[in-house]
Structures are given as structure tokens and as C-alpha cells.
C-alpha positions as semicolon CSV with decimal commas, in nm:
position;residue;x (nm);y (nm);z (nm)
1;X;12,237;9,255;11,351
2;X;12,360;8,901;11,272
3;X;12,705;8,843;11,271
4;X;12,884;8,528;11,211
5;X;13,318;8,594;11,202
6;X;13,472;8,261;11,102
7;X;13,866;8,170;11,202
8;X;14,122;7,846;11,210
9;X;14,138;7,864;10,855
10;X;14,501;7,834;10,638
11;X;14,747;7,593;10,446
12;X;14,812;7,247;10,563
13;X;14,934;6,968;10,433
14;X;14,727;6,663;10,335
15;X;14,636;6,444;10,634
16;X;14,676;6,777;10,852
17;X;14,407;6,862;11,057
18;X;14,242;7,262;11,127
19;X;13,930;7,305;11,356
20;X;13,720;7,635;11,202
21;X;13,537;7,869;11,471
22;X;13,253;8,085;11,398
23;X;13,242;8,352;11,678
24;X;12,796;8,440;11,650
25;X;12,620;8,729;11,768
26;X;12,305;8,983;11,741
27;X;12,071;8,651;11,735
28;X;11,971;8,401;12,030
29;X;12,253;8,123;11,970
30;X;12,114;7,896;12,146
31;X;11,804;7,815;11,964
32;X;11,957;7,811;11,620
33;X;12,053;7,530;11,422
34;X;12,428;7,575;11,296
35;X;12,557;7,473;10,964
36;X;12,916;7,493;10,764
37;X;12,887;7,530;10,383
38;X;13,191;7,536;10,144
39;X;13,279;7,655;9,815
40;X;13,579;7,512;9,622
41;X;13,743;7,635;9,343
42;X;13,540;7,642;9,035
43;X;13,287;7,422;9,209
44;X;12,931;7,495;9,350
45;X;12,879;7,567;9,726
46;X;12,797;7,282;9,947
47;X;12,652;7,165;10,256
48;X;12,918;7,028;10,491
49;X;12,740;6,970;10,818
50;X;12,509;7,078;11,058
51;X;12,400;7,109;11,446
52;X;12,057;7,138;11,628
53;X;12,092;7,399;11,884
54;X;12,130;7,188;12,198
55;X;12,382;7,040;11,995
56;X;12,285;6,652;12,028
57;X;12,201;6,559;11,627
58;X;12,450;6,614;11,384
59;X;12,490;6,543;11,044
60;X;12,752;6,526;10,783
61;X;12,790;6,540;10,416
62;X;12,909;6,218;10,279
63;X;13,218;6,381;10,145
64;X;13,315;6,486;10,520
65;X;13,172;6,157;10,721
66;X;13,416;6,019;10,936
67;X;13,643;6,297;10,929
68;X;13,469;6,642;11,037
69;X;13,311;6,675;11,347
70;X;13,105;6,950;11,409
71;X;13,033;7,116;11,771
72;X;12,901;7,403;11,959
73;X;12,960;7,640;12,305
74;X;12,580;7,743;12,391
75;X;12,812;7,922;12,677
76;X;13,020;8,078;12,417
77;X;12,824;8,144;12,133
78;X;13,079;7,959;11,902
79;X;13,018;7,688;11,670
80;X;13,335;7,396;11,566
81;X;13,473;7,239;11,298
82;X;13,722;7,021;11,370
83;X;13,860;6,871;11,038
84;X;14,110;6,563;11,004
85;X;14,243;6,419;10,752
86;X;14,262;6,657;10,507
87;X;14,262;6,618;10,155
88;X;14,330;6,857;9,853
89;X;13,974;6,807;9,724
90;X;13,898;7,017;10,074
91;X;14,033;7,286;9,980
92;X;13,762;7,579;9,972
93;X;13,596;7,869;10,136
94;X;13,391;7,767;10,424
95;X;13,144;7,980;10,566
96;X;12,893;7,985;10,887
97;X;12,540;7,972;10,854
98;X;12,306;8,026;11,138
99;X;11,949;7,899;11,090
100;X;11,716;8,170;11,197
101;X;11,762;8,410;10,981
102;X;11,978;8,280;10,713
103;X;12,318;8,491;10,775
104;X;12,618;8,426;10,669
105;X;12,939;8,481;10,746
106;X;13,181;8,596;10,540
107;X;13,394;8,282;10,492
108;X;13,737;8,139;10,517
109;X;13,966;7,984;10,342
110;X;14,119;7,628;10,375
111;X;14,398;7,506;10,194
112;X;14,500;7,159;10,135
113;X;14,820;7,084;9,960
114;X;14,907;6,766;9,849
């Protein structure tokens, strides 16, 4: 079955930077679109990027532009996010989502402190 097991999360301080993994198996990797979603405290969850499966368009919420980048390992069946510049409005569960099928993973938490 699908499974997605997220890691890199933790506490840093604002302007820190933490790149997320998302180790993916039981599904072919390469031919699904990856995306990171995040839920923050008391807010709904959003869309924070995505990747097509070769990896060469990505996009970006607005919230994120600039400072996520999101990559992939075809080879390693592992999807990136590298995040700079942190901020304490970042500060939320993120979770994997692989397009094929829909699965999740089960999410990890970032926090920012200010």
C-alpha cells in the first residue's frame, strides 16, 4: 500500500532554514506528481507546492514563493522541501501528498519561533 513517512521537521528560529523529506513507497514514484500541504494552528490546510514527476515544473503558493523550493530523487523515491527563511506564520503540520492515489502521509511538524 501507499506510504508516504515525512522527516526534517522541528523548532528553529525565525530566518532558520529545515529541508522536509518524504521517504514514498507501494506506488510507481516516478510518474506521480508530488505535493506538500500544511496545516497551522487553528487555520485551514493549505497547498504549499507541488512537482510533476520528472520533476521540471514546479509551483509554489504565494505565501512560500521565493523561499521554498521543492525537489525530487526519481532514484530515491524521496520528495524535498527545502525551506528558508522561516517565519512564525510557518509554523504548521506539513504533510506529503502523492498524486495517484491521493495518500497522505501522516505529517510533521515545523516550528518557527520568533
Amino acid at each position: 500500500q501507499v506510504q508516504l513517512v515525512e522527516s526534517g521537521g522541528g523548532l528553529v528560529q525565525s530566518g532558520g532554514s529545515l529541508r522536509l523529506s518524504c521517504a514514498a513507497s507501494g506506488f510507481t514514484f516516478s510518474r506521480s506528481a508530488m505535493s506538500w500541504y500544511r496545516q497551522g494552528p487553528g487555520k485551514e490546510r493549505e497547498w504549499v507546492a507541488d512537482i510533476t514527476p520528472a520533476g521540471g515544473t514546479k509551483n509554489y503558493a504565494n505565501s512560500v514563493k521565493g523561499r521554498f523550493a521543492i525537489s525530487r530523487e526519481n532514484t530515491r523515491n524521496t520528495v524535498y522541501l527545502q525551506m528558508n527563511s522561516l517565519k512564525p506564520e510557518d509554523t504548521a503540520e506539513y504533510y506529503c501528498v502523492e498524486g495517484l492515489t491521493g495518500g497522505w502521509g501522516q505529517g510533521i511538524q515545523v516550528t518557527v519561533a520568533s
